[in-house]
N, C-alpha and C positions, 0 to 999 in steps of 0.2 A: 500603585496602579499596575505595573508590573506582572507583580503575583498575581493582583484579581482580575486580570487578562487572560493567565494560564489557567487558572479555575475556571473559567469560561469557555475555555478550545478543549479542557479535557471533557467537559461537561456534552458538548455540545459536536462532538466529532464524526459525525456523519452528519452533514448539512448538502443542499442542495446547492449553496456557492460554493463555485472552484474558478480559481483565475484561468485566463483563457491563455497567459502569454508567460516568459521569464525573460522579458526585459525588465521587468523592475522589481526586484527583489532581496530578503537577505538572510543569511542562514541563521537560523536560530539552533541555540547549542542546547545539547542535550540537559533535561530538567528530572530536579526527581518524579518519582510516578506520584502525582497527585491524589489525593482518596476519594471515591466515586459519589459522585452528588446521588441524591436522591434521585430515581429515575432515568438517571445517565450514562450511558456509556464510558467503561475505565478500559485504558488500554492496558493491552496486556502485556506483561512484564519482557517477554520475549518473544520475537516471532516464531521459532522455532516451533512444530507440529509436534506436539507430544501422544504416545501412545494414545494416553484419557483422551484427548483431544481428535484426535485422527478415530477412535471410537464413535464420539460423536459424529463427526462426518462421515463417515461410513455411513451411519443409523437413513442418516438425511437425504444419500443417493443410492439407497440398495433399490434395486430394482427400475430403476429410470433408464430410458431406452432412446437413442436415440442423439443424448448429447453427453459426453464425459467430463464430468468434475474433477479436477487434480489441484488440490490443495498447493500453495504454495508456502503461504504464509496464514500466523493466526494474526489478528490483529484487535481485535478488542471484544468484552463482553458485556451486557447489560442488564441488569437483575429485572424481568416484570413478572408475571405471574407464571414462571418459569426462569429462562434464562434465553436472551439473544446472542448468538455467536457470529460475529464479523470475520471473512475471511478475502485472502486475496488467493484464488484460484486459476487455474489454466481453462478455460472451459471453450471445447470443441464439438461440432453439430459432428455427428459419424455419419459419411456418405462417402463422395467418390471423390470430391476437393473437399476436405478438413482446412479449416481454418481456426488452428486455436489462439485465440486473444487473451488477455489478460481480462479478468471480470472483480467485482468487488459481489462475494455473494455471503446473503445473511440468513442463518438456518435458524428457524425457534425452536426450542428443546423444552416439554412441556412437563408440569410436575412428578408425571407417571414414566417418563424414561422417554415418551416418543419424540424424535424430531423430522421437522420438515423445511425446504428451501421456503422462503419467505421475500427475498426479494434477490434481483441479479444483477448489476448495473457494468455493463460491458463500455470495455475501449475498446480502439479499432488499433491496438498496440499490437501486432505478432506476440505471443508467449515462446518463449525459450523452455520449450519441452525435455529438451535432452542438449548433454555438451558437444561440441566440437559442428553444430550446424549455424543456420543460420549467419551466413559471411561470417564465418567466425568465431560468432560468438557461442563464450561456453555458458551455460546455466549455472549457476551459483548452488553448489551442493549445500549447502546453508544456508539459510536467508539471514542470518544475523550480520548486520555490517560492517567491513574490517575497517582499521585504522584509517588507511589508504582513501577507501572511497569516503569516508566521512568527511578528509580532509581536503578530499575532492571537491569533496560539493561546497565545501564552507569555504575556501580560493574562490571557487565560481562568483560565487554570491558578494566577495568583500566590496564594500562599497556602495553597495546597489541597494536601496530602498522599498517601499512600498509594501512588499508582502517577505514572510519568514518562510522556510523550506526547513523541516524536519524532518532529516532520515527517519526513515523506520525499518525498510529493510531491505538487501540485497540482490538482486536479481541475476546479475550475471555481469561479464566480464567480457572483453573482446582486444586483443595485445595488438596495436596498428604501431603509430610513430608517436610515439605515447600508448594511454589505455583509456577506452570508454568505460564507463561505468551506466549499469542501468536500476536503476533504486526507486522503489514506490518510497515516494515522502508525504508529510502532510506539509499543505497548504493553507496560507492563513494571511490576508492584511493588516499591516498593522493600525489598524484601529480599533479604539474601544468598543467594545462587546463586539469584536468578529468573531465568525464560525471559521472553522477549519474542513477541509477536505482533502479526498487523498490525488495523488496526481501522479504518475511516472515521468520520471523526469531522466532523462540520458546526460551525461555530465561528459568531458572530454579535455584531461589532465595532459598537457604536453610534455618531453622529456627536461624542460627546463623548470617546471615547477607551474608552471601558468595553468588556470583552467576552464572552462567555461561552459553553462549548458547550452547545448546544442538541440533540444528536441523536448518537448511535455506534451504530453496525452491524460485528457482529463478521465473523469468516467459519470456520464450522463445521466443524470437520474432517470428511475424505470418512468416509461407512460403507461398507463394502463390502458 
């Protein structure tokens, strides 16, 4: 049962259910990369922005006026008659207050090389543009996630029920009396045939080893 749980959240990973809360949850440990169902979205092996990849998004915002896309992480792709690319972005309206949040945006890249944004689903989360701002907190020159905050979030969770919290990737850092951690994860209850979705989740490891999330921000499906 298990298994055919995880062949259903890799299958099925962008879904319109995201739990609203992290009171009742549990972390689910890292699994191998599953192989991509028919028509479904396969995560991608690493979050990391690779040249190829930062290529394509490029293609996707050249000339858009008005709001800035800044890649943060890749996150998964999906074969249709072309290829979908899932990403987690900074994205900021340019005016006189900027306000960039975290967004979850998906470009289609079509069989002739062209690509276009396709859908944007924003949180009302601040994005960590640059280090040493934001109280503190510094942005994560990497998104791959260390040891540390893995073991962070997986403290938080022990014990706790209901839904699984799967790192996926690293956002930033902020050194208090302890260390916060801020990490897009995927979201997922534990029951047969759930969907998964992504969620930011703020985590908050004390200096004795204790930890606990403190904060999630979901990301809203678009309305048209």
């Amino acid at each position: 049962m298990k298994k055919m749980l995880l062949v259903v959240l890799s299958s099925l990973l962008i879904s319109a259910l995201c739990l609203t809360g992290a009171a009742a949850c549990s972390c689910k440990k890292d699994d191998p990369q599953e192989p991509a169902l028919s028509g479904g979205w396969t995560r991608a092996s690493s979050p990391v922005i690779t040249s190829d990849i930062q290529a394509v998004f490029d293609k996707a915002v050249a000339g858009k006026v008005g709001v800035s896309y800044i890649p943060v992480a890749y996150l998964a792709s999906q074969v249709v008659a072309g290829t979908n690319h899932l990403f987690l972005c900074s994205v900021e309206r340019i005016g006189k207050d900027p306000d960039a949040t975290y967004a979850l945006v998906t470009l289609y890249e079509d069989l002739q090389g062209s690509v276009s944004i396709t859908d944007v689903r924003k949180s009302e989360f601040a994005a960590l543009v640059s280090s040493g701002l934001d109280g503190g907190w510094t942005a994560s020159e990497s998104p791959v996630l260390t040891t540390d905050a893995t073991k962070a979030l997986s403290k938080a969770t022990e014990g706790l029920v209901g839904a699984s919290y799967a790192p996926v990737a690293l956002l930033g850092t902020q050194v208090v009396a302890g260390i916060n951690y801020l990490m897009l994860c995927e979201v997922a209850p534990v029951v047969p045939n759930a969907t998964a979705d992504y969620m930011i989740v703020r985590v908050y490891a004390d200096l004795s080893g204790k930890a606990e999330i403190t904060d999630t921000c979901e990301f809203p499906p678009t309305i048209d």
